[in-house]
N, C-alpha and C positions, 0 to 999 in steps of 0.2 A: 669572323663573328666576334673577336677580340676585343672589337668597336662597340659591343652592344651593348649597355647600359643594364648592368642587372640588380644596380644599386636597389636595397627594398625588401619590402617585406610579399615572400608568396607561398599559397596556401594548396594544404593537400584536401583533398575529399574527405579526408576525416575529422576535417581541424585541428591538422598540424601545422606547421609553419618551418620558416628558415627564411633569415633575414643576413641578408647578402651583400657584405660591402667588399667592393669591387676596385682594383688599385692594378692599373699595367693588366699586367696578363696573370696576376694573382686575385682569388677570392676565398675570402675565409665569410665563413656561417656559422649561425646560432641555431639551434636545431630545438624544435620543443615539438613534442608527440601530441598527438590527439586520439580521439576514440580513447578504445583501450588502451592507452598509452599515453593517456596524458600527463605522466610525471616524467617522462623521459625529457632528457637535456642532453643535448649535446651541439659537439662543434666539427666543423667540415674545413679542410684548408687544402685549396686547389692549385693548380698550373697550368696555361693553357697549353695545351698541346698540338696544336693545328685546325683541328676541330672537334675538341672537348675539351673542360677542365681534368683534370688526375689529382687525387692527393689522397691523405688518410682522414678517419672520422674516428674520433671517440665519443660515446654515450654512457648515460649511466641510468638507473629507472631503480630506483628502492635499493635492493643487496645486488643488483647485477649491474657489472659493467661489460660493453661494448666496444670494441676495434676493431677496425678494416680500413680498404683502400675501396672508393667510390668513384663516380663518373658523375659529372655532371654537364649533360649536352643542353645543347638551345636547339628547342624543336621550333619558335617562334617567338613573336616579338612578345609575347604574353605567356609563354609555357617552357617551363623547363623538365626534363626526366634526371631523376638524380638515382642512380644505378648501385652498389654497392656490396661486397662481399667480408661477412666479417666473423666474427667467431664473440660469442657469451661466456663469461666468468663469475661466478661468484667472489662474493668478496677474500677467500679465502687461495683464489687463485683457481678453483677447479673449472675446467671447462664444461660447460654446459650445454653448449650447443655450436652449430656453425649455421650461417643463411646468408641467403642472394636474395637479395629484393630491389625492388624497383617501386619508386613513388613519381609520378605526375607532380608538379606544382604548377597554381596558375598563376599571374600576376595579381597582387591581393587591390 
């Protein structure tokens, strides 16, 4: 699935987005949140691994910043699941939380 064109902009159920340029078996993303979270920013930068991408993701949303390692598979030619475990910081460094989440995108 290496072959598949994931060049583009695609959209979550909340109206979040991640727009996807795609280069060999590397992909880096633009991440911007929707819903409650529509000032979040962030970036995704992948590998393909056989059959998923792998990489880390930073975010950031007001005083909190975001990192983790994420997945992001091709469930079809229109939908991807971008999967991810990270950990919350204040801008002072303190941790503030940890989460595994799972977003759907569809081709926009």
């Amino acid at each position: 699935m290496v072959g598949a064109n994931l060049n583009g902009v695609w959209k979550d159920k909340q109206g979040g987005s991640i727009t996807l340029t795609q280069s060999g078996d590397t992909i880096v993303g633009k991440v911007v949140g929707g819903g409650t979270h529509s000032a979040l920013r962030g970036t995704y930068n992948g590998h393909w691994c056989g059959t998923h991408y792998d990489g880390p993701y930073q975010n950031e949303e007001g005083n909190v910043r975001g990192k983790g390692t994420s997945t992001l598979k091709i469930c079809g030619p229109n939908e991807i699941e971008f999967a991810g475990y990270g950990e919350w910081r204040d801008l002072n460094g303190n941790v503030l939380g940890q989460q595994f989440g799972t977003i759907i995108f569809r081709r926009a």
